[in-house]
Backbone bond lengths (Angstrom), bond angles and torsions (degrees), N, CA, C in turn:
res aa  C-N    CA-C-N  psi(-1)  N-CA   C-N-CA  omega(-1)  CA-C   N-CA-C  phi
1 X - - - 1.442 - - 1.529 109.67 -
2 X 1.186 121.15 146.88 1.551 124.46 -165.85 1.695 90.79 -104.13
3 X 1.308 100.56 134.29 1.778 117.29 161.34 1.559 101.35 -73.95
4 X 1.789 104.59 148.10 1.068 110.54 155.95 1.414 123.73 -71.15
5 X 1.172 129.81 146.73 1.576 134.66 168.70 1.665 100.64 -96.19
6 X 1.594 99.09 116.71 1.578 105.41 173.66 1.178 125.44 -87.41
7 X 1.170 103.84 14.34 1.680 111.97 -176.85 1.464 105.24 -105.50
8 X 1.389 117.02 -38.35 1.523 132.89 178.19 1.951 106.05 -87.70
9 X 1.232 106.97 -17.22 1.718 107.89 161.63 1.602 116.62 -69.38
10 X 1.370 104.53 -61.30 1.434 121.91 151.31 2.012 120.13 -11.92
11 X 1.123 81.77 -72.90 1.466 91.73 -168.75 1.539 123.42 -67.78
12 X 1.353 87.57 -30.17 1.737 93.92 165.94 1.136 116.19 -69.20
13 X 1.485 141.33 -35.30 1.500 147.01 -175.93 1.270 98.52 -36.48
14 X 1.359 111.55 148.91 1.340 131.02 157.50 1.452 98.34 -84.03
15 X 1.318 118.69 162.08 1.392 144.91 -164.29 1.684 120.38 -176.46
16 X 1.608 109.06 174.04 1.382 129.04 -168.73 1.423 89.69 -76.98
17 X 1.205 115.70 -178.41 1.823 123.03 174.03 1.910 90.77 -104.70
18 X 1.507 106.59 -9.46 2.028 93.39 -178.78 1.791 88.13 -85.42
19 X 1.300 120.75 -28.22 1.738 92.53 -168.60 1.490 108.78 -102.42
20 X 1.548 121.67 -4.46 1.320 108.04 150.86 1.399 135.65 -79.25
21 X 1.676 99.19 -20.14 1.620 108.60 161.61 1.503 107.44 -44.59
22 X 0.971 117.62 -103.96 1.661 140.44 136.78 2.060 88.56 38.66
23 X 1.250 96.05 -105.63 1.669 126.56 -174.62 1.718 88.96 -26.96
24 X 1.659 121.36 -70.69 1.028 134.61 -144.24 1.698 94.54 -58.55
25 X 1.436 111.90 -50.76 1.596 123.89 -165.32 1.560 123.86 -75.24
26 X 1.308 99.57 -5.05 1.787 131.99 164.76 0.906 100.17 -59.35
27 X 2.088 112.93 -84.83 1.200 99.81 -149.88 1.875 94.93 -114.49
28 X 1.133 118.30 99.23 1.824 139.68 144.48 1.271 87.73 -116.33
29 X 1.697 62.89 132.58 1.737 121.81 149.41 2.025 91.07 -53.13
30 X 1.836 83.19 127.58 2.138 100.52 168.21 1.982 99.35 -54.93
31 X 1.285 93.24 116.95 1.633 113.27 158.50 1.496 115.63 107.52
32 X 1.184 112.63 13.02 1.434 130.35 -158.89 1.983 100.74 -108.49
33 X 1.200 99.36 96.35 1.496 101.40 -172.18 1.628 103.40 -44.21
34 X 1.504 111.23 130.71 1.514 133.56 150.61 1.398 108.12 -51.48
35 X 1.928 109.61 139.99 1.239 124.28 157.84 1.622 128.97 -88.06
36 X 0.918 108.94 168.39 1.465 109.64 -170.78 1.642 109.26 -142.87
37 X 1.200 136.39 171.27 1.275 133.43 -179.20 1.547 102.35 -60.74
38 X 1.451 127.33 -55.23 1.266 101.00 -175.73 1.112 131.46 -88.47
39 X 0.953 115.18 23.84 1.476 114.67 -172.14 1.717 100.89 -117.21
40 X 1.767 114.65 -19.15 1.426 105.58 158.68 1.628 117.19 -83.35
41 X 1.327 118.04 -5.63 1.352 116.30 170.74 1.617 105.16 -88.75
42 X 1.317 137.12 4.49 1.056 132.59 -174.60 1.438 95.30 -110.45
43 X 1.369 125.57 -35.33 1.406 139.02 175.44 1.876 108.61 -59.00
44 X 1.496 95.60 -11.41 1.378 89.14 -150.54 1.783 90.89 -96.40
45 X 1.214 110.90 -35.84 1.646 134.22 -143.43 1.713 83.32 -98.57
46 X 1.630 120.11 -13.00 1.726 123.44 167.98 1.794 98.14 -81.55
47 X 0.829 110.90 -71.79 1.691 104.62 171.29 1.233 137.32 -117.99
48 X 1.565 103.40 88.29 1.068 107.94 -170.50 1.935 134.87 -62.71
49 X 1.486 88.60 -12.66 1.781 120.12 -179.33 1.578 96.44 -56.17
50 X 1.348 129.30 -34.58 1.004 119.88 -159.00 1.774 104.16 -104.52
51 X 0.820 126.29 20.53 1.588 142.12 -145.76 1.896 89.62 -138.86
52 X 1.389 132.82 40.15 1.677 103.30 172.14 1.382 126.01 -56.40
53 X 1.887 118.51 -25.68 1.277 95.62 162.79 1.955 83.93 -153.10
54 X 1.935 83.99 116.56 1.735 101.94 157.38 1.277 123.91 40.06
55 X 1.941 83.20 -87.87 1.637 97.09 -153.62 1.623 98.69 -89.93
56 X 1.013 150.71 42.37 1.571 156.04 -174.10 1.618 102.21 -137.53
57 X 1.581 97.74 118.25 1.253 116.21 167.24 1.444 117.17 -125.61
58 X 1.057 125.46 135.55 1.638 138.00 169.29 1.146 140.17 -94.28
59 X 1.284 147.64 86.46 1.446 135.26 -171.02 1.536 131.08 -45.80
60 X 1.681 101.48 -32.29 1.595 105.84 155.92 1.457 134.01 -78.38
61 X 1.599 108.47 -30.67 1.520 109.55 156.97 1.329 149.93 -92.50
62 X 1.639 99.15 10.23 1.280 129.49 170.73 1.260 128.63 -115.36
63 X 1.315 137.06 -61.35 0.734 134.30 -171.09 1.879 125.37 -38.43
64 X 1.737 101.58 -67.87 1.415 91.75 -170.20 2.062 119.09 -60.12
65 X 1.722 99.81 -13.74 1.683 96.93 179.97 1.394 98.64 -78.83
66 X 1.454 122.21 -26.08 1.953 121.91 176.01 1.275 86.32 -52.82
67 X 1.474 114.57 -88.04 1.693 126.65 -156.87 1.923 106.74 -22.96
68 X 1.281 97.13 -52.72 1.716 101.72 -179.88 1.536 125.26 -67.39
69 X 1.523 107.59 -40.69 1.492 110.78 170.34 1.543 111.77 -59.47
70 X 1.700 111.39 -26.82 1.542 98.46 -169.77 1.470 113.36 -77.53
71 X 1.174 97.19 -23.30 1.999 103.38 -153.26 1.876 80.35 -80.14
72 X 1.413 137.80 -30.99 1.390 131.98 -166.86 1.902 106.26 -89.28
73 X 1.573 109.35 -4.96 1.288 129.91 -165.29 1.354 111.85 -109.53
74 X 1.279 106.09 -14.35 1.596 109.25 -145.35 1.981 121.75 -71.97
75 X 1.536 111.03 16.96 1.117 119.14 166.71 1.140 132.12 -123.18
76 X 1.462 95.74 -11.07 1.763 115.06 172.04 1.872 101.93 -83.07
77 X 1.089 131.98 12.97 1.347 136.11 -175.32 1.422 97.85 -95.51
């Protein structure tokens, strides 16, 4: 029988954009520009396909396309 992994249960949750802010700004990799509210609402209004409703954020379906939009973003912040 396979154990759950609570770290990978975790990450799938849907959530607020304050506790994936939060979660997201924990754990970067040193040098990796931090997000902020507007700049995930600007992240958001770039793909909206991934957004079916707003207020739901994911750590597995967000994060690594955040991580990439920022580092290609990272002066318009």
């Amino acid at each position: 029988m396979k154990r759950k992994d609570p770290q990978l249960e975790l990450n799938k949750l849907h959530t607020t954009i304050d506790v994936f802010i939060k979660s997201y700004n924990q754990t970067l990799p040193q040098g990796f520009p931090i997000a902020s509210v507007s700049t995930l609402k600007k992240f958001q209004e770039s793909y909206p396909l991934l957004f079916k409703n707003k207020s739901e954020w994911s750590i597995e379906k967000h994060r690594k396309k955040l991580m990439d939009w920022l580092l290609t973003h990272i002066n318009e912040s």
